[in-house]
Every structure is written in C-alpha cells, then in structure tokens.
C-alpha positions in Angstrom: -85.3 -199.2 -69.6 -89.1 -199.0 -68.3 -90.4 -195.8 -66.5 -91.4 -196.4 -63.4 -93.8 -193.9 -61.8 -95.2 -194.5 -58.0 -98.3 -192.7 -58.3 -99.9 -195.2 -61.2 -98.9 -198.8 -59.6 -101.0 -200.0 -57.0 -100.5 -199.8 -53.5 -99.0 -202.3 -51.5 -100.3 -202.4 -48.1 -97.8 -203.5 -45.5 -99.8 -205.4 -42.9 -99.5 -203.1 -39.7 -102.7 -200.7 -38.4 -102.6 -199.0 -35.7 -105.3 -199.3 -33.5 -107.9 -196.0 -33.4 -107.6 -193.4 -31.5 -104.1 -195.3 -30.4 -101.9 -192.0 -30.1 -104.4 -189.7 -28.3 -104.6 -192.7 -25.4 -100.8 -193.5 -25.4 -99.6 -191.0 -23.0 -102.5 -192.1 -20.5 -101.7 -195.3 -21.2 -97.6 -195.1 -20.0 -98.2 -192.7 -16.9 -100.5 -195.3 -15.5 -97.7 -198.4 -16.2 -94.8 -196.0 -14.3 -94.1 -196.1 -11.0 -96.2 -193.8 -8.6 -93.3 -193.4 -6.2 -90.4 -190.6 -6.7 -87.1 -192.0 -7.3 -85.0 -191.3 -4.2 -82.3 -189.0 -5.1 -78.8 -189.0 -3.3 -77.5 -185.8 -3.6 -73.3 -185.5 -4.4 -73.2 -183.4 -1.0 -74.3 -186.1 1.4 -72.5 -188.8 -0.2 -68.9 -187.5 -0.1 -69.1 -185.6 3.0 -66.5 -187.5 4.7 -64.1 -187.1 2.1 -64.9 -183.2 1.6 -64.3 -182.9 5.5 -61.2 -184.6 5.4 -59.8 -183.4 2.4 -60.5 -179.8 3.7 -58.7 -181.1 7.5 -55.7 -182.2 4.9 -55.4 -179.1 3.5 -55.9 -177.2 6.7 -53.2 -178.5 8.5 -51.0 -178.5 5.4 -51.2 -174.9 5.7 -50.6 -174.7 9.5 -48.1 -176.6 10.4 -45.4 -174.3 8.3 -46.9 -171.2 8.9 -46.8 -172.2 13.2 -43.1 -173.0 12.9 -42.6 -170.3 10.7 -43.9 -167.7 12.9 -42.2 -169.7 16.5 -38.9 -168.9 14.4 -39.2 -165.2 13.4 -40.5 -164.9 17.9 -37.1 -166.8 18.7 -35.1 -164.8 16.5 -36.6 -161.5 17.7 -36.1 -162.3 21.4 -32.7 -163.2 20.6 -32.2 -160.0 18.7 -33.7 -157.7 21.8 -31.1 -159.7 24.1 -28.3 -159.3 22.0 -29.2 -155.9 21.4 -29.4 -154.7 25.2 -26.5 -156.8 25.9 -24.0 -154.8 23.5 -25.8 -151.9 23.2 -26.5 -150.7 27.1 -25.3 -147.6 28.6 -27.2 -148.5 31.3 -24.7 -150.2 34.0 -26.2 -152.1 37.4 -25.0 -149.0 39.6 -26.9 -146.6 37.2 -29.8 -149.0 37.8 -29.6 -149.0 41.2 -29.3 -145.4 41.6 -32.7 -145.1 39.7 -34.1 -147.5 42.1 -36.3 -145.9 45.2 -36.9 -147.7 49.1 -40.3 -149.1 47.8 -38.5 -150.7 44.4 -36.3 -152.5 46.8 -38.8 -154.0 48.7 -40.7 -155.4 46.3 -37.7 -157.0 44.8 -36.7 -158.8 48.0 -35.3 -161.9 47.8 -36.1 -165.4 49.0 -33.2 -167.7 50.0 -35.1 -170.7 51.4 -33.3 -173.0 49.3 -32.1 -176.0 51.4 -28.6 -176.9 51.0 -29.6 -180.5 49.3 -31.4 -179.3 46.7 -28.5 -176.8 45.7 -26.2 -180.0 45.7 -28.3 -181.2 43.2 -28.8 -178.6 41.0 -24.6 -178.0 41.1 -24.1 -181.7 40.5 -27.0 -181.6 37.4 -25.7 -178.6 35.7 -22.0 -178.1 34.6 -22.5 -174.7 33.6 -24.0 -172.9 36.4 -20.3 -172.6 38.0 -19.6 -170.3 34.8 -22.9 -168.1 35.8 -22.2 -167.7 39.1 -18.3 -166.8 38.8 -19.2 -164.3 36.1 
C-alpha cells in the first residue's frame, strides 16, 4: 500500500468563498430583515381565567355544601339535646316558676286571645295533633 500524506498533495479547492468582510456585516444584516414590531405575548393568566375562576367556584362550593349541612346537624342535635335535657332533668315545676314570678313579670307576659273562632276551626281541622297538646 502507498502512503498517503495530506500535507504534500495539492490542494483542492472546493468552489465556495465567502464574500469579505461577510461575517462582521451579518448580524447587521439580519436585525434589519426582522420584524421591528414586538411579538404580542398572551400571558397563561389572561387566557384561562375563566377556567381558574370556575374551577376555584367548583372547589369552593365542594367544600361548603358539607361543611353547611354538617354544622345545621350538630345545631339540630344540640337544641334537641338542651330540650331533652330540661325536659327530664327539671326540678323546676310551673308552681315553682310562678312563685319566682313578680306583678311586673306578669304583666309583661299578658296574653292576647283575639283569635276569631274561624280561624281556630281551621287550625283544629288542619292539624290532628294539636288535640294531644291541648289535653296534655
């Protein structure tokens, strides 16, 4: 086999020159072919506002609705609880109440029978158990 060494053959050359001073011109050369206007830029924000809004709304009311019914329950049940509790659990009785109870007390809880006899038809006819409230 020959040697072949690079440095002794002659030089081929391949056709292409670049032009003088070509690469201290080209950055002048593309800023003045771009655009002079800004791109407009949409920021992520401003596009999906709507569906951040809503999506927090979602989320929000998720959260609500169980913790409302929640709390309406536990105010039910303690009512029921206080009732209960001063329904079994009185020593008071109506005569000691009544005892306790001064001239001025008494007026102030003075009571207004203006009902007309119609409207106490009614009410008798509407509601079955009243008759249990009354006799008791």
């Amino acid at each position: 086999m020959k040697d072949f060494k690079l440095d002794n053959e002659p030089k081929i050359k391949t056709g292409f020159q670049i032009p003088e001073n070509y690469f201290e011109q080209f950055s002048e050369k593309v800023m003045t072919k771009l655009p002079n206007q800004e791109p407009k830029v949409i920021s992520l924000w401003n596009r999906n506002k709507k569906w951040i809004y809503g999506a927090a709304a979602v989320i929000v009311l998720s959260l609500a609705i169980p913790l409302a019914n929640q709390l309406q329950n536990t105010t039910q049940e303690e009512t029921s609880e206080i009732e209960n509790y001063l329904a079994y659990h009185s020593s008071l009785t109506s005569d000691d109440i009544i005892e306790l109870l001064d001239e001025e007390d008494i007026a102030k809880i003075e009571v207004n029978n203006s009902i007309d006899n119609q409207t106490m038809e009614d009410e008798l006819t509407e509601n079955i158990d009243i008759e249990n409230y009354i006799t008791n």
